[in-house]
FIROLO-613378 format. One record per atom (N, C-alpha, C): x, y, z; residue in three letters; residue number from 1; atom name. Coordinates in Angstrom, 3 decimals. Layout:
<nodes>
(node (X,Y,Z),'ALA',NUM,'CA')
...
</nodes>
This chain:
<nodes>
(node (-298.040,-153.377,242.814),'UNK',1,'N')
(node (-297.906,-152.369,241.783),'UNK',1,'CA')
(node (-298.243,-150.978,242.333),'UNK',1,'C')
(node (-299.460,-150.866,243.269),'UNK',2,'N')
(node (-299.732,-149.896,243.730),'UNK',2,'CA')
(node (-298.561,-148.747,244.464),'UNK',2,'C')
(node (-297.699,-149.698,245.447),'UNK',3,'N')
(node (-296.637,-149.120,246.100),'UNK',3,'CA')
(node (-295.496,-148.895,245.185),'UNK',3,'C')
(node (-295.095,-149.782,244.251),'UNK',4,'N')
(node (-294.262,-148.726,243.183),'UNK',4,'CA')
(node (-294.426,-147.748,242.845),'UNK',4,'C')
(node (-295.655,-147.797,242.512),'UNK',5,'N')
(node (-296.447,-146.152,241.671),'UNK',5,'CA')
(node (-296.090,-145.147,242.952),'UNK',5,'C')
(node (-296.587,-146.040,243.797),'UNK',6,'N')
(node (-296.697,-144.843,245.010),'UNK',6,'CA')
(node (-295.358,-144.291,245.418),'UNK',6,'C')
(node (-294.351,-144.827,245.668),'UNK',7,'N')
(node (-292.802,-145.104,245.470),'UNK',7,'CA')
(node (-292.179,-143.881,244.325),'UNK',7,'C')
(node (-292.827,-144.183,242.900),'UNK',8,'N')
(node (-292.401,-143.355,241.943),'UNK',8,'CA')
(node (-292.812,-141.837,242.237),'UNK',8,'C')
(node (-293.885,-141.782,242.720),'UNK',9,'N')
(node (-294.718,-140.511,242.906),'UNK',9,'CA')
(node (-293.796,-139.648,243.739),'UNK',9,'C')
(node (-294.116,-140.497,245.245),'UNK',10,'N')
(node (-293.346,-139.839,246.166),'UNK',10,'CA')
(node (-291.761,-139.482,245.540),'UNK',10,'C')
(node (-290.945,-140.229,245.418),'UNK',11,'N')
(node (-290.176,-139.996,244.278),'UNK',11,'CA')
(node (-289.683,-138.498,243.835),'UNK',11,'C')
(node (-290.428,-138.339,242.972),'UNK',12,'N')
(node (-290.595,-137.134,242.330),'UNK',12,'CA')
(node (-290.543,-136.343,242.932),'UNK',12,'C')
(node (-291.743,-136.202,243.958),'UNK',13,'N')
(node (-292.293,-135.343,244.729),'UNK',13,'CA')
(node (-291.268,-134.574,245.760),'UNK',13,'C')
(node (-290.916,-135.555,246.287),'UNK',14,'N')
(node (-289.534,-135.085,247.203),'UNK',14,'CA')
(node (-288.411,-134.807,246.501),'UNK',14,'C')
(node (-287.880,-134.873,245.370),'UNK',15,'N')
(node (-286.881,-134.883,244.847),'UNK',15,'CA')
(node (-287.218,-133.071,244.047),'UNK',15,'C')
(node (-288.493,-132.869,243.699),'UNK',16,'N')
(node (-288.613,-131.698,243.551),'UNK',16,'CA')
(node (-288.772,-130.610,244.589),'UNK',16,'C')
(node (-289.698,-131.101,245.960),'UNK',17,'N')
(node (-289.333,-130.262,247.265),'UNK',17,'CA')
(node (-288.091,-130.167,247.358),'UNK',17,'C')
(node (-287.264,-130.909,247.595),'UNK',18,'N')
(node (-285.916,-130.484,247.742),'UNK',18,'CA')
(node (-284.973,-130.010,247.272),'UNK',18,'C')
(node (-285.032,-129.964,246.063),'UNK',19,'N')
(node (-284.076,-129.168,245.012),'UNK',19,'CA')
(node (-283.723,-127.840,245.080),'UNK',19,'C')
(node (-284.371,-127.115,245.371),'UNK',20,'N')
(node (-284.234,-125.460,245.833),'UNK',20,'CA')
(node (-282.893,-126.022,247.280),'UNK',20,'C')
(node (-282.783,-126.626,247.982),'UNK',21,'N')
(node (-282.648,-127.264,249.234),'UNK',21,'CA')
(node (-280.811,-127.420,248.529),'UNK',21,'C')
(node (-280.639,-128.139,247.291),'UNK',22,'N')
(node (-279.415,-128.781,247.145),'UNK',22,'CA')
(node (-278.482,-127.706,247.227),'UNK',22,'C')
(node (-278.266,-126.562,246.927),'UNK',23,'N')
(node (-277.021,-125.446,246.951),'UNK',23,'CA')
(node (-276.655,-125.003,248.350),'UNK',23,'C')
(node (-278.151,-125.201,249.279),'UNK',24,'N')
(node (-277.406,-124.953,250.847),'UNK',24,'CA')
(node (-276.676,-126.427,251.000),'UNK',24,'C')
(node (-277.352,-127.837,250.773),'UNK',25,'N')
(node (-276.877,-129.269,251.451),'UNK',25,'CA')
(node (-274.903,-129.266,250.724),'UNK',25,'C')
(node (-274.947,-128.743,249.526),'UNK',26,'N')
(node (-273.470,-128.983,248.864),'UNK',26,'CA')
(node (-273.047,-127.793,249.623),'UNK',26,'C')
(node (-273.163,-126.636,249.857),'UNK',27,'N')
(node (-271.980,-126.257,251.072),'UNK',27,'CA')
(node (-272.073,-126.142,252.167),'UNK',27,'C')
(node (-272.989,-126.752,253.166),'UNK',28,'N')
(node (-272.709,-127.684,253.763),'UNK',28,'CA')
(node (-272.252,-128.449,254.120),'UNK',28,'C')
(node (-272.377,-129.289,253.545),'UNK',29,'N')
(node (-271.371,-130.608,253.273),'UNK',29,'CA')
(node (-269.692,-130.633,252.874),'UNK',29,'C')
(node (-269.483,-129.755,251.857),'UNK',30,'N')
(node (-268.282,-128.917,251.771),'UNK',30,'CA')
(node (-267.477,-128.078,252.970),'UNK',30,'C')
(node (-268.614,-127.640,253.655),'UNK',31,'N')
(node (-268.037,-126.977,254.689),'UNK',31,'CA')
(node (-267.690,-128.203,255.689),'UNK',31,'C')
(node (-268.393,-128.384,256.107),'UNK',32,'N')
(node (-268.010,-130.132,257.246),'UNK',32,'CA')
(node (-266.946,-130.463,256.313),'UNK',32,'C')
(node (-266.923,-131.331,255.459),'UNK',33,'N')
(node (-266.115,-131.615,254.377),'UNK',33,'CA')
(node (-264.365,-131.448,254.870),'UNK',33,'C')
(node (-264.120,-129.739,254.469),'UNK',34,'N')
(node (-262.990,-129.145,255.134),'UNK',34,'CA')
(node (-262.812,-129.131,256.220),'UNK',34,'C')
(node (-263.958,-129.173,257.114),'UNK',35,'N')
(node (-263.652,-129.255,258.756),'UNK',35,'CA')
(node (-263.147,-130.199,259.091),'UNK',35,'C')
(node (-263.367,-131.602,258.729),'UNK',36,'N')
(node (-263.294,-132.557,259.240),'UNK',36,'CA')
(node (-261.657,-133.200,258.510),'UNK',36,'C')
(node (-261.288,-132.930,257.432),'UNK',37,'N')
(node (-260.060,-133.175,256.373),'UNK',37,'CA')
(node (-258.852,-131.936,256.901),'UNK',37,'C')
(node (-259.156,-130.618,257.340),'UNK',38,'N')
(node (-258.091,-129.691,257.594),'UNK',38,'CA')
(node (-257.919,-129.556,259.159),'UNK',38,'C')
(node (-259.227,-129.999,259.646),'UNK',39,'N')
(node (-259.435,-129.231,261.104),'UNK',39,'CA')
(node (-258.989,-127.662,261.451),'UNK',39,'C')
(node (-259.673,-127.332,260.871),'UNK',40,'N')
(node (-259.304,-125.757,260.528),'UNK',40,'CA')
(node (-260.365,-125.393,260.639),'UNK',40,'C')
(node (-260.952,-123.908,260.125),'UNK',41,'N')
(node (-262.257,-123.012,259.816),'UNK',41,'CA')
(node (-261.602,-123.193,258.444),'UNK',41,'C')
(node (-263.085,-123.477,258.064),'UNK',42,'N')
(node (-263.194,-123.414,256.343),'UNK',42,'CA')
(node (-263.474,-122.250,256.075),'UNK',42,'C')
(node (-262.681,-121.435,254.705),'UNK',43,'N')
(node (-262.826,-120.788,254.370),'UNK',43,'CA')
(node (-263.406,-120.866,252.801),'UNK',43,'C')
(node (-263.695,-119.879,252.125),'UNK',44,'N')
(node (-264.739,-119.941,250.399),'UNK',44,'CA')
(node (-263.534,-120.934,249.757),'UNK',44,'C')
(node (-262.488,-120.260,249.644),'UNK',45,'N')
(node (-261.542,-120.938,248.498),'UNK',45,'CA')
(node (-260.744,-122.292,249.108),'UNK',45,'C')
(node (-261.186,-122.576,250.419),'UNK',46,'N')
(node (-260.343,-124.025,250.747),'UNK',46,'CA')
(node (-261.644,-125.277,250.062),'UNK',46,'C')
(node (-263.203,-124.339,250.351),'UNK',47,'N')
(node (-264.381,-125.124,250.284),'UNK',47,'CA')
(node (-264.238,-125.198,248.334),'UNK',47,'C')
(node (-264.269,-124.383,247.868),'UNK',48,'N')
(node (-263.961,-124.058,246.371),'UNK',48,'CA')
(node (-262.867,-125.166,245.720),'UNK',48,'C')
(node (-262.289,-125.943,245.938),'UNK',49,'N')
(node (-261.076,-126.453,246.104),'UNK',49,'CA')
(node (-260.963,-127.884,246.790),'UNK',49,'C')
(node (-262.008,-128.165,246.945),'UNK',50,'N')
(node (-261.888,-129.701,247.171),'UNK',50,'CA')
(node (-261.979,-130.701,246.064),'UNK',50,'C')
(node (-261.068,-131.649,246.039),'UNK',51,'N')
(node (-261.284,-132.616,244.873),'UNK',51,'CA')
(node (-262.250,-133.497,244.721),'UNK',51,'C')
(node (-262.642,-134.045,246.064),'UNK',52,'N')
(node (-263.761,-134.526,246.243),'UNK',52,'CA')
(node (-265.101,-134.641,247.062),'UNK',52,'C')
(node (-266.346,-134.351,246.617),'UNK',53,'N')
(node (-267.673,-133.997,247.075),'UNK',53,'CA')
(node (-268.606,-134.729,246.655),'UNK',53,'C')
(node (-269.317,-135.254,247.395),'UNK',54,'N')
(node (-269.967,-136.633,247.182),'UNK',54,'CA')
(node (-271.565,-135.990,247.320),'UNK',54,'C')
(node (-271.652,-134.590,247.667),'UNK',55,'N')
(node (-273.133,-133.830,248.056),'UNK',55,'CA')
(node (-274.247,-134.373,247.241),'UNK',55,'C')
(node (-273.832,-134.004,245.710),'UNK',56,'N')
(node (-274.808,-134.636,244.862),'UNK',56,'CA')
(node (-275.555,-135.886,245.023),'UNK',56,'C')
(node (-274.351,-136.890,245.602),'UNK',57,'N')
(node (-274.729,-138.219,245.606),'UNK',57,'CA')
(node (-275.457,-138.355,246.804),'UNK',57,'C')
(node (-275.021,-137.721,248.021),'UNK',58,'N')
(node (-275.850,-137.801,249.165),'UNK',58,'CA')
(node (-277.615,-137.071,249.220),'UNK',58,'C')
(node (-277.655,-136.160,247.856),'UNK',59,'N')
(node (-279.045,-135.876,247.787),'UNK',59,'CA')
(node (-279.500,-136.974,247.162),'UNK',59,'C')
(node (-278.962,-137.790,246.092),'UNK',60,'N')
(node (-279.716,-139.152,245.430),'UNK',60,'CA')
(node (-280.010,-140.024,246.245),'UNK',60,'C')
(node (-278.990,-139.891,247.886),'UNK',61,'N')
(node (-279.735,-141.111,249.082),'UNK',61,'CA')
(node (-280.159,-140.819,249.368),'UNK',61,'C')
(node (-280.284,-139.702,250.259),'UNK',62,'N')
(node (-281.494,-138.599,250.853),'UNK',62,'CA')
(node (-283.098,-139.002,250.339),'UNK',62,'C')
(node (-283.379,-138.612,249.229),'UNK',63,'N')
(node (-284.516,-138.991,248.231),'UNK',63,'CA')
(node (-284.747,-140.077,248.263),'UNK',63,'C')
(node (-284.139,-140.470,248.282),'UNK',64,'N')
(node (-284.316,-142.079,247.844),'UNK',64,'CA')
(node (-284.628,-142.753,249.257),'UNK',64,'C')
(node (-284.108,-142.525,250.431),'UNK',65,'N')
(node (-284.599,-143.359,251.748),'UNK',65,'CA')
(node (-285.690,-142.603,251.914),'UNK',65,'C')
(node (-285.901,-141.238,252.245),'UNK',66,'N')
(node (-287.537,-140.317,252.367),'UNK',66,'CA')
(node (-288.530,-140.810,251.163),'UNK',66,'C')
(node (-288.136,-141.768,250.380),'UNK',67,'N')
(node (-289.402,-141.597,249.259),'UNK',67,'CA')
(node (-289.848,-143.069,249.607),'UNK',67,'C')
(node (-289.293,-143.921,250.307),'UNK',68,'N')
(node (-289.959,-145.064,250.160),'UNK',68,'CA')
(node (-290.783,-145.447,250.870),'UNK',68,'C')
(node (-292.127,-145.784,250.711),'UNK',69,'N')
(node (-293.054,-145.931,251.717),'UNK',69,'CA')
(node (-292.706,-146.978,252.653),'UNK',69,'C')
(node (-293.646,-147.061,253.666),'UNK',70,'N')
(node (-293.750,-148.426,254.851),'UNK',70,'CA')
(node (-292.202,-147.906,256.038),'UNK',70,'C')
(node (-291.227,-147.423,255.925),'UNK',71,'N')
(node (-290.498,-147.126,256.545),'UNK',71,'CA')
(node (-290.885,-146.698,257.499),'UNK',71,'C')
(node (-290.216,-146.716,259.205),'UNK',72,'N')
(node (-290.278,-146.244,260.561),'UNK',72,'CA')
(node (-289.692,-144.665,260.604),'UNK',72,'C')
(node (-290.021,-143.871,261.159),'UNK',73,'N')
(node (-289.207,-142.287,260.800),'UNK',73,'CA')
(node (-288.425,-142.841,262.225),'UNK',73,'C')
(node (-287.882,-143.395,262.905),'UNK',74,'N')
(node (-286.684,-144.206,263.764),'UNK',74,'CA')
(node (-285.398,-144.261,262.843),'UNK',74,'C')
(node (-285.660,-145.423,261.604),'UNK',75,'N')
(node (-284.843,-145.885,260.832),'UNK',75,'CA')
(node (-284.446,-145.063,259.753),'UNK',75,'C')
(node (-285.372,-143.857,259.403),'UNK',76,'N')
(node (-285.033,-143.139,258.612),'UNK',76,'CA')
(node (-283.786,-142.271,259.141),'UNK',76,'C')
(node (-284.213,-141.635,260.178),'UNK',77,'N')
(node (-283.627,-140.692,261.085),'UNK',77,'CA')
(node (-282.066,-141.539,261.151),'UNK',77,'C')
(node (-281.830,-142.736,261.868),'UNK',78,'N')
(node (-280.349,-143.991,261.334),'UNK',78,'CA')
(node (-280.069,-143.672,259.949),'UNK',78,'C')
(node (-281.190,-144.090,259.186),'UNK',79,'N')
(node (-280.535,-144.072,257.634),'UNK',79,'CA')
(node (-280.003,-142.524,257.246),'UNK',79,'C')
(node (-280.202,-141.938,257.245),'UNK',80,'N')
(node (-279.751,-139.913,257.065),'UNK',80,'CA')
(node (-278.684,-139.795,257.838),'UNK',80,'C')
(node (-278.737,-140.330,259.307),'UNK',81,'N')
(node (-277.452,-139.970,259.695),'UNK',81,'CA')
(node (-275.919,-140.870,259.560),'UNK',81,'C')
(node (-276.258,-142.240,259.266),'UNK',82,'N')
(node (-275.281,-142.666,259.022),'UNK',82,'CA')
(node (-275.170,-142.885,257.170),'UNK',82,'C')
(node (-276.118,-142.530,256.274),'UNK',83,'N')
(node (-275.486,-142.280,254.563),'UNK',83,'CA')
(node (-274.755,-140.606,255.034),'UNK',83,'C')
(node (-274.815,-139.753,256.221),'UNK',84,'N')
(node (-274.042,-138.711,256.263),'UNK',84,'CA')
(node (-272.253,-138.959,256.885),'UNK',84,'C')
(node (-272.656,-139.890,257.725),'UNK',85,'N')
(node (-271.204,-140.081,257.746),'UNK',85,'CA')
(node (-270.507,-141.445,257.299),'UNK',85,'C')
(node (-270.914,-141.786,256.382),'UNK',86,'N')
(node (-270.188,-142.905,255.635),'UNK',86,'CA')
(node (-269.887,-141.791,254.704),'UNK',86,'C')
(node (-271.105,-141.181,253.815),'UNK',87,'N')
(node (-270.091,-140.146,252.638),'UNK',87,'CA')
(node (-269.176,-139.696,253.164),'UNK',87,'C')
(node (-268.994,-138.449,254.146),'UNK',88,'N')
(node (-267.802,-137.618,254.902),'UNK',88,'CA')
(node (-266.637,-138.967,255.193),'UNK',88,'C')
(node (-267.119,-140.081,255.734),'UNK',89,'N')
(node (-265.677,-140.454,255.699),'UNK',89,'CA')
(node (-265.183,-141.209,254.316),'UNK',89,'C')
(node (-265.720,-141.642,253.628),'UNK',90,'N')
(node (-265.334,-141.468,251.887),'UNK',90,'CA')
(node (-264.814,-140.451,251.611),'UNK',90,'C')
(node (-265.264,-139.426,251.890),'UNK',91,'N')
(node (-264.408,-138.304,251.271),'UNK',91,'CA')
(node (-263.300,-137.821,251.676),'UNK',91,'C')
(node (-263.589,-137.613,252.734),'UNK',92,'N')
(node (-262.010,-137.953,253.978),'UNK',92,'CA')
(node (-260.837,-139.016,253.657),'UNK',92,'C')
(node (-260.862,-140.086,253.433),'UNK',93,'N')
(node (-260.499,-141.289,253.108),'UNK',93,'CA')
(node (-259.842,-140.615,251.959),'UNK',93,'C')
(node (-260.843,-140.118,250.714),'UNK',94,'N')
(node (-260.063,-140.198,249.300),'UNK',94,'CA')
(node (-259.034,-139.025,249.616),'UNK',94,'C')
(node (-259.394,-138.059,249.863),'UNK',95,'N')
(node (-258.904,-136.662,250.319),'UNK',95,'CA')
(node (-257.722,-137.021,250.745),'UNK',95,'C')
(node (-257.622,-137.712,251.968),'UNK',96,'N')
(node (-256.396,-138.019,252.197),'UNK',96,'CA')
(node (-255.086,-138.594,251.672),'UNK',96,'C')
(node (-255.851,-139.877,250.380),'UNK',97,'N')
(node (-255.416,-140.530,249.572),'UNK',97,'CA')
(node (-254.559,-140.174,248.448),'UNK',97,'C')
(node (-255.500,-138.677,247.939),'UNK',98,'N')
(node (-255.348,-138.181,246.367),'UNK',98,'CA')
(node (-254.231,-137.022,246.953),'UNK',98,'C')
(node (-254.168,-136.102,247.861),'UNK',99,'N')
(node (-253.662,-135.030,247.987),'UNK',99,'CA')
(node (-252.119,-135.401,248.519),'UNK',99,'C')
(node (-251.800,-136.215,249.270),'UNK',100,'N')
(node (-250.244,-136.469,248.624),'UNK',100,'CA')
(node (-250.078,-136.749,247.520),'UNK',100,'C')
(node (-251.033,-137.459,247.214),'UNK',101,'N')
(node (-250.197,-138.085,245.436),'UNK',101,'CA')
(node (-250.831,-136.486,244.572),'UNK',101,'C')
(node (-251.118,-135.841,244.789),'UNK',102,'N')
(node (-250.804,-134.390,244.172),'UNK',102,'CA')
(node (-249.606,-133.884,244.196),'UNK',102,'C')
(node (-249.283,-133.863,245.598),'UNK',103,'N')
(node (-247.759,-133.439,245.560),'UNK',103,'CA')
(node (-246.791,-133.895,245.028),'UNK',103,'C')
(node (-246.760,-135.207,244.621),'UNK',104,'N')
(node (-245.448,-135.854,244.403),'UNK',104,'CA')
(node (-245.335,-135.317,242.792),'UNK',104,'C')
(node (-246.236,-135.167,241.927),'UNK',105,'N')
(node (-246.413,-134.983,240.454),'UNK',105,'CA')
(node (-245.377,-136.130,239.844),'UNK',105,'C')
(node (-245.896,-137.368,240.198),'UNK',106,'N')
(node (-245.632,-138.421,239.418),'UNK',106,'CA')
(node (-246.675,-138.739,239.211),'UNK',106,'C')
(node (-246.761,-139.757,237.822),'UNK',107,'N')
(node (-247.746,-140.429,237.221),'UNK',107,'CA')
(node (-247.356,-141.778,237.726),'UNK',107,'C')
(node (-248.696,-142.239,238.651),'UNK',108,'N')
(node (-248.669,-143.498,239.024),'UNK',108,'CA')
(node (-249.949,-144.205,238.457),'UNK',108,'C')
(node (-250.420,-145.355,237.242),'UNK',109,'N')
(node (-251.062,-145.939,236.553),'UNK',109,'CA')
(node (-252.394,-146.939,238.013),'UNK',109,'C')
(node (-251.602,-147.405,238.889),'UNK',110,'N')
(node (-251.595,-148.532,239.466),'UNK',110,'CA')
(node (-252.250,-147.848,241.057),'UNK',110,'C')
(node (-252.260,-146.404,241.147),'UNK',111,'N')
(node (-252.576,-145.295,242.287),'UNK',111,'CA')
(node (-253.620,-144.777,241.779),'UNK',111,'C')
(node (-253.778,-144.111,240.515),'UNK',112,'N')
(node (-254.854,-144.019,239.777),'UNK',112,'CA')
(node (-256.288,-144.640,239.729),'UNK',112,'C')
(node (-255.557,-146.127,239.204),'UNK',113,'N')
(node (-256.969,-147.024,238.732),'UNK',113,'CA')
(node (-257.446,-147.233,240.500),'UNK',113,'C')
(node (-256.871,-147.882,241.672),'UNK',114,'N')
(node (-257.243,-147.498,243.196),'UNK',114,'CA')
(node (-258.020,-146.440,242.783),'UNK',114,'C')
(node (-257.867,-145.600,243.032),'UNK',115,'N')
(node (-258.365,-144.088,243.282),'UNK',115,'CA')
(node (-259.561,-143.864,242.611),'UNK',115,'C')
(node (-259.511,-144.427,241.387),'UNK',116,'N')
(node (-261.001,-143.962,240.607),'UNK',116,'CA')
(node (-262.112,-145.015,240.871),'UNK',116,'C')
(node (-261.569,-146.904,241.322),'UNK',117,'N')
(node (-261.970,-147.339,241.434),'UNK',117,'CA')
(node (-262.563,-146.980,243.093),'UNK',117,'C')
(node (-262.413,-146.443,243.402),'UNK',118,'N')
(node (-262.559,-146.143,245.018),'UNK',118,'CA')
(node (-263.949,-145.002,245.239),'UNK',118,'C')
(node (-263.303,-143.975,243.854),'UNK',119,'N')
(node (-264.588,-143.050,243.839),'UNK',119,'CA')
(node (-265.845,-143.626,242.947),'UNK',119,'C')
(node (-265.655,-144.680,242.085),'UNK',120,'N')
(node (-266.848,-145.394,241.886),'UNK',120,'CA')
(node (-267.844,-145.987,242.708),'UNK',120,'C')
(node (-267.142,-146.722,243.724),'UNK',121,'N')
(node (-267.600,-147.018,244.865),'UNK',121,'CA')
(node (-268.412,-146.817,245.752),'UNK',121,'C')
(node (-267.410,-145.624,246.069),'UNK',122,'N')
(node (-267.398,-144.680,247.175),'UNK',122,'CA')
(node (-268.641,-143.455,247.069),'UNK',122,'C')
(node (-269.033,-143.089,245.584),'UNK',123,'N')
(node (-269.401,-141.953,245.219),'UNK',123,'CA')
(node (-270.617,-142.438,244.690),'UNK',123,'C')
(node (-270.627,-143.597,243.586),'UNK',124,'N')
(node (-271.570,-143.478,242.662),'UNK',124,'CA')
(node (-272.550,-144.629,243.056),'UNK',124,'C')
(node (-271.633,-145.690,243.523),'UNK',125,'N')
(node (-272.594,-146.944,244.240),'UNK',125,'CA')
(node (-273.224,-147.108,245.589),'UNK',125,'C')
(node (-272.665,-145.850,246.527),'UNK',126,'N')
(node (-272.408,-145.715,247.766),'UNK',126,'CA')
(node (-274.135,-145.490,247.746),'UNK',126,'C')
(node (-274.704,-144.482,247.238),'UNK',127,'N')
(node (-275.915,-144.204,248.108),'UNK',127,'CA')
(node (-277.294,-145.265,247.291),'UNK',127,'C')
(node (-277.270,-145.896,246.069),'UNK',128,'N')
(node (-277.926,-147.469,246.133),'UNK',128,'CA')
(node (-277.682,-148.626,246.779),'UNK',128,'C')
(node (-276.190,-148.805,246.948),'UNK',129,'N')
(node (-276.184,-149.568,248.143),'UNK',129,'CA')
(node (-276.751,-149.650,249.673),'UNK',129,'C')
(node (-275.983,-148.644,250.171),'UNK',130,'N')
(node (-276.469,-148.370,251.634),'UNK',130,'CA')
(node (-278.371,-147.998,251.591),'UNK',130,'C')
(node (-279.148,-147.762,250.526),'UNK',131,'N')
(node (-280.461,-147.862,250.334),'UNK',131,'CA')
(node (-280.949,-148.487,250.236),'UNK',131,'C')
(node (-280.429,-149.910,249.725),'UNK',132,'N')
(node (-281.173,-151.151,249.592),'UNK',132,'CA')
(node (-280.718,-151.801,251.021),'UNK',132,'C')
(node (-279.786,-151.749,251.495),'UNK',133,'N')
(node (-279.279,-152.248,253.116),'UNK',133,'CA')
(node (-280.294,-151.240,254.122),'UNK',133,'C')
(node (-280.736,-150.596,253.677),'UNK',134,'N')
(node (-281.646,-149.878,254.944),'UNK',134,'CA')
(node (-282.665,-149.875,254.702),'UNK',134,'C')
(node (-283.329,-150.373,253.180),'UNK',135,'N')
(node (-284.541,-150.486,252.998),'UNK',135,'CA')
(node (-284.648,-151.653,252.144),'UNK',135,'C')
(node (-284.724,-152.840,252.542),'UNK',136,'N')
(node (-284.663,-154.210,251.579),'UNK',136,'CA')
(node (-285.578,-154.654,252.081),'UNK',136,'C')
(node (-286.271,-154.549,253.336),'UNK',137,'N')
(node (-287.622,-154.896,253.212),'UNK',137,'CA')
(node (-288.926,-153.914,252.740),'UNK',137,'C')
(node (-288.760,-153.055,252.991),'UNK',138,'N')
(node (-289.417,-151.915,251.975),'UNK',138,'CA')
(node (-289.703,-152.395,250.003),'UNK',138,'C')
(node (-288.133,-152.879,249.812),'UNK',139,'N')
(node (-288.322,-152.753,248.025),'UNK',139,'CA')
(node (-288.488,-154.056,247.985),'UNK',139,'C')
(node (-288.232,-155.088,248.989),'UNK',140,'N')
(node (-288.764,-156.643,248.461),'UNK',140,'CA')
(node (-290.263,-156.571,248.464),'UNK',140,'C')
(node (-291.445,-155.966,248.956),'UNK',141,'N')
(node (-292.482,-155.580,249.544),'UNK',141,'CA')
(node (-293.191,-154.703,248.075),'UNK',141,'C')
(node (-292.223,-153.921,247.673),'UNK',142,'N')
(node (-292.514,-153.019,246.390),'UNK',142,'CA')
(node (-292.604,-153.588,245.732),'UNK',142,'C')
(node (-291.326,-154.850,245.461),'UNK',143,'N')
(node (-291.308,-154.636,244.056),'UNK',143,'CA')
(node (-292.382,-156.543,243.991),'UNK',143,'C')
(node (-292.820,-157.109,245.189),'UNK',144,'N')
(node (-293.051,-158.410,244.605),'UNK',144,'CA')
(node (-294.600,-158.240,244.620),'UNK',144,'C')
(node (-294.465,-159.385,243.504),'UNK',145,'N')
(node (-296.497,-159.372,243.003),'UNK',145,'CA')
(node (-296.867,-160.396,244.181),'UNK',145,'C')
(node (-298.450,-159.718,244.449),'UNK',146,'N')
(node (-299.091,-161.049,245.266),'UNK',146,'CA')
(node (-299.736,-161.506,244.072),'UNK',146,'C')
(node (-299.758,-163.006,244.291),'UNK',147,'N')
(node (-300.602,-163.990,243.787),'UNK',147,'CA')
(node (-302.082,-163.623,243.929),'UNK',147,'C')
(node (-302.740,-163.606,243.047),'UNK',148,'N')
(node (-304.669,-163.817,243.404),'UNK',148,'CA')
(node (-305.016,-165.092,243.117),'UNK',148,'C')
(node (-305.908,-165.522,243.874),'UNK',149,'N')
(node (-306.399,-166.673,243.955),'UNK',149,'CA')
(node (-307.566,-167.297,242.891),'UNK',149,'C')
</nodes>
């Protein structure tokens, strides 16, 4: 119980240090974003103009791997850099996906449900997943009661 609490605390704690932090990490990320989807220099209105940005979600992993106690700063340092490029290539991926089917301006039902089902995934499940895969011995540890004798 103790390390939940402690878990929740930290939690907070970092999630409020960092918040001032989120408007540089989203263009940032936006900027890579376009770099990596145009191979170009990003400019305000190409960065302005992306359909999809997963930044938000990558601060909910961010927080979430830095807040959990017992972790190695080894594995953390793995976990940050690869929830950074699994998002970028999610976004890349959809980017690539959605922006022809912009052009064509047909309504495809069956391209759609793909597509949203992809950014569910991709966007909203992406950074609890890959958190419990990098920290499952951490939250089995949290969350189980010891027995007293």
């Amino acid at each position: 119980m103790k390390k939940l609490l402690l878990f929740l605390v930290r939690l907070l704690g970092i999630s409020l240090l960092f918040l001032p932090a989120l408007r540089l990490l989203h263009q940032s990320y936006k900027f890579v974003l376009v770099l990596v989807t145009t191979a170009t220099m990003p400019t305000r209105d190409m960065m302005e103009n992306l359909t999809y940005d997963a930044s938000g979600n990558l601060y909910t992993f961010l927080v979430l791997l830095l807040a959990i106690p017992g972790m190695k700063i080894r594995k953390r340092i793995v976990g940050v850099v690869t929830g950074i490029v699994l998002f970028l290539c999610a976004d890349s991926f959809m980017t690539a996906i959605w922006i022809p089917y912009l052009d064509t301006h047909r309504q495809n039902l069956a391209y759609m449900a793909v597509s949203y089902g992809w950014i569910v995934v991709a966007h909203y499940l992406l950074p609890f997943l890959l958190w419990i895969v990098l920290a499952y011995r951490q939250i089995e540890g949290m969350c189980t009661m010891q027995m007293e004798d």
